[in-house]
C-alpha positions as CSV (number, residue, x, y, z in Angstrom):
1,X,69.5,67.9,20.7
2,X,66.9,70.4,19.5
3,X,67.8,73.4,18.1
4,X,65.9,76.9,19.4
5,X,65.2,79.2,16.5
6,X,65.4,82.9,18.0
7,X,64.9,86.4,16.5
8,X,67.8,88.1,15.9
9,X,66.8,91.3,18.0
10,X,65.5,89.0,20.7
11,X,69.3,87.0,20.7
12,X,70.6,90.7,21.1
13,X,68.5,91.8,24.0
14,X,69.2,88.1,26.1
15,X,72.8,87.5,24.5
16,X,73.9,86.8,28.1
17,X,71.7,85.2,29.0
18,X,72.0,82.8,26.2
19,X,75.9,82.7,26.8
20,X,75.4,81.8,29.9
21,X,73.0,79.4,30.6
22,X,72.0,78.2,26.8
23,X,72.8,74.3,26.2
24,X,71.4,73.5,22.8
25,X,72.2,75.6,19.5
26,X,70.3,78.2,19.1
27,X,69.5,79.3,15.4
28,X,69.1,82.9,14.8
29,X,66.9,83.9,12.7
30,X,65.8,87.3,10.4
31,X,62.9,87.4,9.4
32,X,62.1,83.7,9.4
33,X,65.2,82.5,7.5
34,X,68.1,81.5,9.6
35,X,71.4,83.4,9.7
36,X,73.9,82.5,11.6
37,X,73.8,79.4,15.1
38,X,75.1,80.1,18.0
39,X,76.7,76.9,19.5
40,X,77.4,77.2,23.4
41,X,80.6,75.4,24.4
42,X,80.0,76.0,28.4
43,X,78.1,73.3,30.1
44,X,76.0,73.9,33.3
45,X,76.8,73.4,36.9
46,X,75.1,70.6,38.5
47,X,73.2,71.1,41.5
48,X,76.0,69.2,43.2
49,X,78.8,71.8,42.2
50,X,76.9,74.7,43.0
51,X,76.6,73.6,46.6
52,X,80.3,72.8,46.7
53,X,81.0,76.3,45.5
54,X,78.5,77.6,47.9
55,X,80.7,75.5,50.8
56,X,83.9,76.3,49.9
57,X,82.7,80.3,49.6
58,X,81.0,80.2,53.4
59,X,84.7,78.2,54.3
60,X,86.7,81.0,52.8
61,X,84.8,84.1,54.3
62,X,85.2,81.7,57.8
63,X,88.7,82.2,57.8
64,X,89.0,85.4,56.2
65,X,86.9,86.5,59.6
66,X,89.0,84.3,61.5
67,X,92.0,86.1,60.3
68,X,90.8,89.7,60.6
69,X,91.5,90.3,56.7
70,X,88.5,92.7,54.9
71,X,87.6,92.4,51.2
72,X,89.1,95.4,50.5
73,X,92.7,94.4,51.4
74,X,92.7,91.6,49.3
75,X,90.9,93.8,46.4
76,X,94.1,96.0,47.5
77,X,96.5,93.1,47.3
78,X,94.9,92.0,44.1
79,X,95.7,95.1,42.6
80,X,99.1,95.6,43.3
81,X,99.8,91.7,42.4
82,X,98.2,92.7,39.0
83,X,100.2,96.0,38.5
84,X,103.5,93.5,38.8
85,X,102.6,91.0,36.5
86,X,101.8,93.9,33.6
87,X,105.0,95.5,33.8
């Protein structure tokens, strides 16, 4: 596996994106000499589990329709759930 040498201000300006979507190690560099690696330990999703996410989304918002419920009661619901489990 290759490793992609990056500036250090350019690492700062994409860090997401290199969190993210990265999936070699990426040496960071200052002024030419290398200071530090960034090793990503997430793997991308395939193709194949996108569209399963993508299925079960369009399934979920189906029955959420179905059963009259808005994004905003859950988000509601959600809350209150959250306020329990801090106390």
């Amino acid at each position: 596996m290759e490793t992609q040498k990056v500036g250090m201000r350019e690492f700062r300006d994409k860090l997401a994106t290199y969190l993210l979507e990265a999936e070699a190690p990426v040496a960071i560099t200052r002024h030419g000499d290398t200071v530090g690696y960034f090793i990503p330990a997430r793997r991308r999703r395939s193709d194949a589990e996108r569209e399963a996410l993508k299925e079960a989304s369009a399934r979920w918002q189906e029955i959420l329709t179905a059963e009259g419920i808005s994004e905003d009661e859950i988000l509601a619901d959600f809350k209150k759930w959250r306020a329990k489990q801090k106390r």
